[in-house]
Backbone bond lengths (Angstrom), bond angles and torsions (degrees), N, CA, C in turn:
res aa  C-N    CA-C-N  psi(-1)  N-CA   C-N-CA  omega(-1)  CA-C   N-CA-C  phi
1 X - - - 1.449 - - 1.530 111.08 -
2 X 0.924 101.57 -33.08 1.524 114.24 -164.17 2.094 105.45 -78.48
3 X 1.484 110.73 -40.29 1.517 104.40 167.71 1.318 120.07 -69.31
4 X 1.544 118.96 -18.90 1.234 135.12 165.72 1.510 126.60 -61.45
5 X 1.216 102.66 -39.66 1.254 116.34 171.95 1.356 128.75 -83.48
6 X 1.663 103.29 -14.12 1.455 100.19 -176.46 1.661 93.73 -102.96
7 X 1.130 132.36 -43.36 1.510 133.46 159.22 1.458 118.40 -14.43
8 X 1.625 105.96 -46.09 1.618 124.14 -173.91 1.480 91.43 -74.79
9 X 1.093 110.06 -68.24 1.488 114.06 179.95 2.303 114.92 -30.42
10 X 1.255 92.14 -55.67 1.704 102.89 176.23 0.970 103.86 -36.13
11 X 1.628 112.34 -51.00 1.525 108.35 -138.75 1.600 118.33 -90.92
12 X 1.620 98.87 -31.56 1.559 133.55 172.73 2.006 102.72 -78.78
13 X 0.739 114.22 -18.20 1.523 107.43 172.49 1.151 132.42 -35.82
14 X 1.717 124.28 -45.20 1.779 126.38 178.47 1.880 87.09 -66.81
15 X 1.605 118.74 -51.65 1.700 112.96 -162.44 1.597 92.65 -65.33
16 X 1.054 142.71 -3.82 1.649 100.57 -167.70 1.743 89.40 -120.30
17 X 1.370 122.02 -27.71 1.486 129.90 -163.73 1.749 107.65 -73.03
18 X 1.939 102.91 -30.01 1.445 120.01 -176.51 1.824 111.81 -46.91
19 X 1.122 80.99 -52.59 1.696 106.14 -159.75 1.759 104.24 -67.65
20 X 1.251 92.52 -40.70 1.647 92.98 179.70 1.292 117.18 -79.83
21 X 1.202 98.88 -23.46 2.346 91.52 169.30 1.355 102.04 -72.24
22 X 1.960 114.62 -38.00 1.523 87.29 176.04 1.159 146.86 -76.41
23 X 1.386 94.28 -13.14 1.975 110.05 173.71 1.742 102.33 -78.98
24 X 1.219 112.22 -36.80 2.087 122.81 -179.91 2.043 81.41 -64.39
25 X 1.163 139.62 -74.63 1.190 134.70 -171.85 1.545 131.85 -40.80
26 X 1.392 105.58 -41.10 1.389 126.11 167.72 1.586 109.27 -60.61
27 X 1.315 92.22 -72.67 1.696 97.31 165.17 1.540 127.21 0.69
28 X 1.746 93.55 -75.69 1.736 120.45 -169.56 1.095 106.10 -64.09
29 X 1.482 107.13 -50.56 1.759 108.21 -172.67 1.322 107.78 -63.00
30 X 1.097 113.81 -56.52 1.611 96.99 -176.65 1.162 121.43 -74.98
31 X 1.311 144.58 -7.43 1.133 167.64 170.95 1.905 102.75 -68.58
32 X 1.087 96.18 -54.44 1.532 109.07 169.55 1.578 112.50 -49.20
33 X 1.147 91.73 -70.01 2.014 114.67 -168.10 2.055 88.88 -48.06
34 X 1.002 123.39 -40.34 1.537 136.77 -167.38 2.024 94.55 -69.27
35 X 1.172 109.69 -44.33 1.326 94.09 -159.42 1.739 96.95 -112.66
36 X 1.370 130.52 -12.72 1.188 101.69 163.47 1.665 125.46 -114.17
37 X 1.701 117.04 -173.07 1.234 97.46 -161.65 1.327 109.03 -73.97
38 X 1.139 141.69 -176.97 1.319 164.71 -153.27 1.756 111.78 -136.45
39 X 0.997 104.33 -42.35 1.104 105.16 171.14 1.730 129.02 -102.72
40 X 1.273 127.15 128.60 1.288 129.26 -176.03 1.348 101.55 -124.86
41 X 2.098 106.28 134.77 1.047 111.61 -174.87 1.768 119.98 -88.55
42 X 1.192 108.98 133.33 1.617 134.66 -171.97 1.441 101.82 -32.79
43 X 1.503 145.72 135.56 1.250 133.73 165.47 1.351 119.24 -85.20
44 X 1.210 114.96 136.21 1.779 105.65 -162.21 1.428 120.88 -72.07
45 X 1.897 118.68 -26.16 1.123 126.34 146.98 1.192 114.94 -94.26
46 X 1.673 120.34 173.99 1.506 107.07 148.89 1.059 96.38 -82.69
47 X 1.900 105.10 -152.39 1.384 137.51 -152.90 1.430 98.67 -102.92
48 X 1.579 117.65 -33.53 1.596 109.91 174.71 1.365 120.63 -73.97
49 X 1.653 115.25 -24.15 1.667 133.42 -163.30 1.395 75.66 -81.12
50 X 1.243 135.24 -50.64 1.841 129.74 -152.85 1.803 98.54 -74.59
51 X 1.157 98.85 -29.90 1.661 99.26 -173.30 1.731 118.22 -70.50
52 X 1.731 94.18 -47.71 1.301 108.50 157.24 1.652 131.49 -20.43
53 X 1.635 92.61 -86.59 1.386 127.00 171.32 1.929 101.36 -44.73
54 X 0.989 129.60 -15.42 1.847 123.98 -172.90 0.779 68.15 -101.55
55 X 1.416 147.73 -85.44 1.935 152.09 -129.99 1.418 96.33 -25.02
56 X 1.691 98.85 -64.40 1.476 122.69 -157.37 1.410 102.83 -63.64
57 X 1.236 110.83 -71.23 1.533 120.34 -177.25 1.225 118.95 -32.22
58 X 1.520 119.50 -37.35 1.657 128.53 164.39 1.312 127.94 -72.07
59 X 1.743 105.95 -16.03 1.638 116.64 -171.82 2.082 90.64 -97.31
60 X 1.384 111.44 -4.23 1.705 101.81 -158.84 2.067 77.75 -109.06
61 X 1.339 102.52 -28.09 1.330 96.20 165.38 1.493 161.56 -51.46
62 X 1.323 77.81 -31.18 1.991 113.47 -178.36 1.502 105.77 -96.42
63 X 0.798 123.83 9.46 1.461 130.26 172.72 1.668 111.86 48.69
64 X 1.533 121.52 -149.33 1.305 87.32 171.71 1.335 145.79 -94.78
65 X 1.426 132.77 143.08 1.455 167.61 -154.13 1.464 92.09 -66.17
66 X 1.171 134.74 -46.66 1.515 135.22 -164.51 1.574 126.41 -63.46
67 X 1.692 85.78 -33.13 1.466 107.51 -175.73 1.264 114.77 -67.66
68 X 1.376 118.57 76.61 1.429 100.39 -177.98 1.935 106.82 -115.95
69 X 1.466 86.76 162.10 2.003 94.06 172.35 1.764 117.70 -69.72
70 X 1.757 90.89 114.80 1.681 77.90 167.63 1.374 138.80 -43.13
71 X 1.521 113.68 153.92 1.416 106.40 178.91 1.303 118.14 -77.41
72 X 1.201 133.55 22.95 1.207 150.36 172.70 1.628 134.16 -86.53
73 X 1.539 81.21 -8.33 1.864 98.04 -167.93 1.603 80.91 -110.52
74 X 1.280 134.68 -34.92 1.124 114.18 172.73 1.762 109.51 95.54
75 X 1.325 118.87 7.03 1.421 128.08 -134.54 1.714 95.51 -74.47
76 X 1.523 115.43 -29.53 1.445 139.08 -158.51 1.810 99.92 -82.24
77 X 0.997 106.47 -42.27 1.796 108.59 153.70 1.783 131.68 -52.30
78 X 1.282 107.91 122.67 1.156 110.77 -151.09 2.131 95.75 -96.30
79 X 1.391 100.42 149.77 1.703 95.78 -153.78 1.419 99.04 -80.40
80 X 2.046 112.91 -18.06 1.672 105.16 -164.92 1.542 82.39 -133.50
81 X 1.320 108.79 -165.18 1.858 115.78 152.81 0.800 140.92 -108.74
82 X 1.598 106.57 10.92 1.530 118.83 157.79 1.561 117.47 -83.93
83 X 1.430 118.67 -22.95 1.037 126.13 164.46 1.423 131.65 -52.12
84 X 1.432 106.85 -32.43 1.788 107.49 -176.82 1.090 115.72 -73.40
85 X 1.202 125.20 -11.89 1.663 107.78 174.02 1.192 99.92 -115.38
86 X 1.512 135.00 89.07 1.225 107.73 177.76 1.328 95.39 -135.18
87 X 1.782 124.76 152.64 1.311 142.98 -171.28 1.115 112.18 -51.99
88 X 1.263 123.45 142.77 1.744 112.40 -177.52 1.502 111.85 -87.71
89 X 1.670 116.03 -2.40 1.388 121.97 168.08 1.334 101.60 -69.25
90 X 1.422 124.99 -52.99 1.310 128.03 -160.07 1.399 128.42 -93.74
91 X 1.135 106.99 15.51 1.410 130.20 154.10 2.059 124.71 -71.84
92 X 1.087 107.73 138.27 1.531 129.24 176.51 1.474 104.17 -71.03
93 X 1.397 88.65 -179.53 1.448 103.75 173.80 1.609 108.60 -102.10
94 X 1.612 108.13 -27.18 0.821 106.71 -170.78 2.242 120.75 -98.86
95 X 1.583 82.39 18.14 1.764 75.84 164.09 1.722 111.81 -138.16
């Protein structure tokens, strides 16, 4: 009885397993909607206005833009090849 029953079981598995994720699914969701907030507060910029606004703040930061090193010093050439890619955190003062 018992290989019989689990055979039935094999075969009936998508019909009986279906139904219970959707009642286990129903469950959560609404269960969810019950315990969290509902309301989310509006962002006063977006994400492009916020991106903007840094752009600037970093361009009013650097003081002036004009000042740059002749190409003569070569300074933008890197001395090894481990050097060319390197983080602009992890950079010195002195290269």
């Amino acid at each position: 009885m018992l290989p019989a029953l689990l055979a039935a079981l094999r075969v009936y598995a998508p019909y009986i397993t279906f139904p219970v994720a959707l009642v286990v699914g129903f469950v959560g969701y609404n269960f969810e909607s019950l315990v969290s907030d509902r309301r989310t507060p509006s962002r006063k910029l977006s994400v492009e206005e916020e991106r903007e606004e840094r752009r600037l703040r970093e361009l009013d930061s650097q003081g002036d833009v004009t000042a740059v090193d002749a190409l003569k010093d070569k300074k933008f050439v890197p001395k090894t090849v481990l050097d060319r890619n390197i983080s602009p955190s992890l950079r010195t003062l002195d290269t």
